[in-house]
N, C-alpha and C positions, 0 to 999 in steps of 0.2 A: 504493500500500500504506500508505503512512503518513497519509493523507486517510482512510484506512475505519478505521485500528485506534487512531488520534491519535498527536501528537508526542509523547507520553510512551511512546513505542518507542523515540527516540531516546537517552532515559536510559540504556535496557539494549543497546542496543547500546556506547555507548561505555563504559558499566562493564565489558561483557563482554569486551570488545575489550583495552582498557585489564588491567581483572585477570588475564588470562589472559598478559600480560606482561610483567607484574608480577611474578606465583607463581613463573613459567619460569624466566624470570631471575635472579630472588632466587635462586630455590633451586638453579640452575644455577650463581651463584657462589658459594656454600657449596660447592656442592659440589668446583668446580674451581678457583676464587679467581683466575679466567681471565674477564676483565669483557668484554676484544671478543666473547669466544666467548658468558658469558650474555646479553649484549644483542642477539646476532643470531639466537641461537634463541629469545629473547623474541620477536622479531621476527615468527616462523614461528608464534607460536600465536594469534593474532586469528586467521587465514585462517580457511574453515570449505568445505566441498564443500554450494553448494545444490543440485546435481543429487541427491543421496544423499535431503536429507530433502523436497525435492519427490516425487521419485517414490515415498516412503512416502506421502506426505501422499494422491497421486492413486490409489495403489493400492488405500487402504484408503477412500477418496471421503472423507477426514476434512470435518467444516466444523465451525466455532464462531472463539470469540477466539483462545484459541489456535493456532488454523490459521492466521487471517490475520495472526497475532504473528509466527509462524514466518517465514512466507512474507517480510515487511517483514525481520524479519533477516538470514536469512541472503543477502537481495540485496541489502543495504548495507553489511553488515561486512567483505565483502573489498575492496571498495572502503577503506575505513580501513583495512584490516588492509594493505593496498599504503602508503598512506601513513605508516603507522608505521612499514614497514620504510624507507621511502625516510631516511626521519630515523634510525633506530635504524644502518643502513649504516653510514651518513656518521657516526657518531660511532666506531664500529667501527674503521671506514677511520682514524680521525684519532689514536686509542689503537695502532692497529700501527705507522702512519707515525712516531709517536714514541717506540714501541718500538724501531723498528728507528734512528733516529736520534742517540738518545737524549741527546733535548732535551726528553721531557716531550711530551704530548698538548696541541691547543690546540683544545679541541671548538665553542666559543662559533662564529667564524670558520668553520668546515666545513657548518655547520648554515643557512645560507644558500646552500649550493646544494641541498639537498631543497627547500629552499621555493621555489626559483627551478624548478626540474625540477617538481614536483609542478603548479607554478602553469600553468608552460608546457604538460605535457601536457595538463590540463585546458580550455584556451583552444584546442589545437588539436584535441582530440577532439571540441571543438564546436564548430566551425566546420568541419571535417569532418563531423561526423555532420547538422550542417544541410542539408552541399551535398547530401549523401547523400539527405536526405527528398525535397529538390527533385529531384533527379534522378528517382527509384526514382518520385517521384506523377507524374511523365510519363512513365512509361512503358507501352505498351498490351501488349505480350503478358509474362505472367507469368516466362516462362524468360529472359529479359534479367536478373529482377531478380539471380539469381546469381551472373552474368559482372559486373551490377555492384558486388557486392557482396565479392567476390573483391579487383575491383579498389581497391576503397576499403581492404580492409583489409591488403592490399598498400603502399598510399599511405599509408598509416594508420603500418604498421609504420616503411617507409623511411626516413617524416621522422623519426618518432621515434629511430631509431638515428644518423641525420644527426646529429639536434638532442640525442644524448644523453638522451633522455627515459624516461620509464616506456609500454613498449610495454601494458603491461594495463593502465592508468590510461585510456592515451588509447585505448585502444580499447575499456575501460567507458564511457568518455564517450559515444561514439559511440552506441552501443546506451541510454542513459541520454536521447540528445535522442532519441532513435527513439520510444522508449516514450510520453516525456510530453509530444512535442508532433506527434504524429498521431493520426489516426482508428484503431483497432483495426483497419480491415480492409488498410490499410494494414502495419500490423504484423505481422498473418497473412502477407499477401503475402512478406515479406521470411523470415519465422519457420519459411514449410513449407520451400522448397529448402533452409534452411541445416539444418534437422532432418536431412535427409536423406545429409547425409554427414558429421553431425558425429561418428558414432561412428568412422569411418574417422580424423576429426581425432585422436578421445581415444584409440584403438589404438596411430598412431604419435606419440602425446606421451610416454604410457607405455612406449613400448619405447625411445624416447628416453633418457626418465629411469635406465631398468632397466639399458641400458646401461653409465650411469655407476656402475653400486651391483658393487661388489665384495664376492662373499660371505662372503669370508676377512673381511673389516672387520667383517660384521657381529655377531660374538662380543666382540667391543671394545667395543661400542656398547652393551652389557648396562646398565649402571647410569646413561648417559647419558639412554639410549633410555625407561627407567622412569622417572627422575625427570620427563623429557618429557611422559609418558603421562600421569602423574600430576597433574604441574603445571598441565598445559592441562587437563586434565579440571576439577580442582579450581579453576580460575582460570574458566572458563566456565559453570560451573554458579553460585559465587557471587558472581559479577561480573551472571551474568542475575537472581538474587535482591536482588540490591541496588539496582542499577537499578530492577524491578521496583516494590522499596518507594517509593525517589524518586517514581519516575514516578506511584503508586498506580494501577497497574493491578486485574487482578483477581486474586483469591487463585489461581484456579488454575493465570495464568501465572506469576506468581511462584514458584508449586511445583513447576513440571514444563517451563517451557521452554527452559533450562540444558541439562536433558536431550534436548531436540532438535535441539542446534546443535553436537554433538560430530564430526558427520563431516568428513573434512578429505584432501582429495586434490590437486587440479588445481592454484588456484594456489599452494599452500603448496610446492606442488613444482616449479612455476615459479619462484618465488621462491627456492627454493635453487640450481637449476641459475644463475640468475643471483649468487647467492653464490659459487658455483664459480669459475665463470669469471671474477668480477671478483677473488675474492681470490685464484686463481691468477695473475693478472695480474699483481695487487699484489706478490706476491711474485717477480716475474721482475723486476719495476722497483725494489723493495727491499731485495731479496736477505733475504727473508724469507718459510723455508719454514713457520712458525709461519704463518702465513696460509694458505697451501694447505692445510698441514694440518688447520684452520678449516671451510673451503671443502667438503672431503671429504666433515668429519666430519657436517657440519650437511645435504648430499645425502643420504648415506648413512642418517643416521635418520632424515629425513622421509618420503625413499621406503618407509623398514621401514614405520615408526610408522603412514604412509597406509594400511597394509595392516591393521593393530588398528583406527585408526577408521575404515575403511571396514565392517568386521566390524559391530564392536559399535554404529556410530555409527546405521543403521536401526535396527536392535533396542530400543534407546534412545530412540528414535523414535516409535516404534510403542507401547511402552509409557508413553509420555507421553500420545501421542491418546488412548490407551486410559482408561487413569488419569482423564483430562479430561473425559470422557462425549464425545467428539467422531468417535468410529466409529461409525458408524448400523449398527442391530442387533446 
């Protein structure tokens, strides 16, 4: 993707990524003058759902620059948007710890193990995802490729919780060597089985998540939840214009591609169920319920919030292709 549409995609994505965690944030401690809590739902707004604006893009058969803009972004940004939260955590984590000690946060020091986690997933999702090519190109009948593909990311997952690592990092990786160092029919091979029961996967992620969402909380979350909506919206739209300009793409990604990268479901809400459980953790080991209640509040609106840009985040979408000239007839 970034060979057809050029490196000056990479402007906009790390503006976009970047801004949109910025606005959150910011305005997230204005609002609550609570720096763990704006920084980790800073955290949660790079993410973005490419399943949402692919399947606009294939519905409406869009093609032009802006479709292969789209396309390049939103299958790299959550990739970064993983690694800003792995950093953005660990400062979080290091701001409670000296809450609850109170000795003062020592963030410089904590900020060495994201880079160390980050580095390490990455080095094993590819050497994973190698063994993987080699394995899956010798094999003769097609229905193996499943069983092996289960098992990898079974193997994938384990060491990673072994090794402390970032489970969707290293297992982007994996899928990241898949793609750009095979042949395409190779790729098809592995792409139709896993098609085939990934809505089974995305059924029970979401019932998952839904479980953890308490509807009484959600009244609470009124002025948190909007400033969210807000922020990410405003932080992605012109974070994709500014980059845009750097980059000097074309005028009409810079005017309308902001708008195609609003939707935001799967890992953002990954990402918080892992918020949960580590800063519920945190606070059984710190005796700090100020962190669970953190943990909660950051599930709780992402899960809502998924449910607005899921809405609005096609719609959005569609009206960008539109806008673009890039829907035939």
């Amino acid at each position: 993707s970034l060979k057809r549409v050029g490196w000056s995609i990479v402007f906009i994505i790390f503006a976009e990524s970047f801004m949109a965690f910025l606005v959150v944030a910011g305005a997230l401690y204005l609002l609550t003058s609570d720096l763990a809590l704006a920084i980790i739902f800073g955290a949660m707004a790079p993410a973005s759902a490419p399943a949402g604006t692919v399947a606009v893009i294939q519905e409406c058969r869009a093609k032009g620059s802006l479709t292969k803009a789209l396309y390049a972004v939103v299958g790299f940004d959550d990739g970064l948007a993983v690694i800003i939260f792995g950093f953005a955590a660990a400062i979080s984590r290091s701001l409670l710890i000296g809450e609850a000690s109170g000795t003062g946060s020592s963030i410089l020091p904590g900020l060495w193990a994201p880079i160390a986690e980050i580095s390490a997933s990455l080095l094993l999702g590819g050497i994973i995802g190698y063994i993987f090519c080699r394995l899956v190109s010798r094999l003769k009948d097609s229905r193996d490729v499943l069983i092996i593909l289960f098992g990898v990311v079974l193997l994938a997952t384990g060491l990673s919780i072994c090794c402390h690592l970032s489970l969707i990092l290293t297992n982007m990786m994996i899928g990241f060597v898949l793609v750009n160092t095979r042949r395409g029919a190779l790729v098809q091979r592995v792409r139709g089985p896993l098609l085939q029961f990934m809505p089974l996967v995305f059924i029970l992620f979401f019932c998952l998540a839904g479980a953890h969402l308490k509807i009484f909380d959600i009244p609470a979350l009124g002025t948190v939840g909007l400033v969210y909506i807000l922020g990410r919206s405003a932080g992605k739209i012109a974070g994709a214009r500014l980059g845009a300009s750097f980059g000097r793409v074309e005028d009409k990604i810079r005017k309308y591609l902001g708008l195609g990268i609003l939707s935001q479901a799967g890992v953002a809400i990954g990402l918080s169920l892992i918020v949960k459980n580590d800063f519920a953790q945190l606070a059984t080991d710190y005796d700090l319920p100020h962190a669970a209640a953190i943990g909660a509040m950051v599930l709780a609106t992402i899960t809502t919030t998924s449910i607005f840009f899921e809405i609005i985040g096609p719609i959005l979408t569609r009206f960008a292709l539109k806008k673009a000239n890039e829907i035939p007839g």
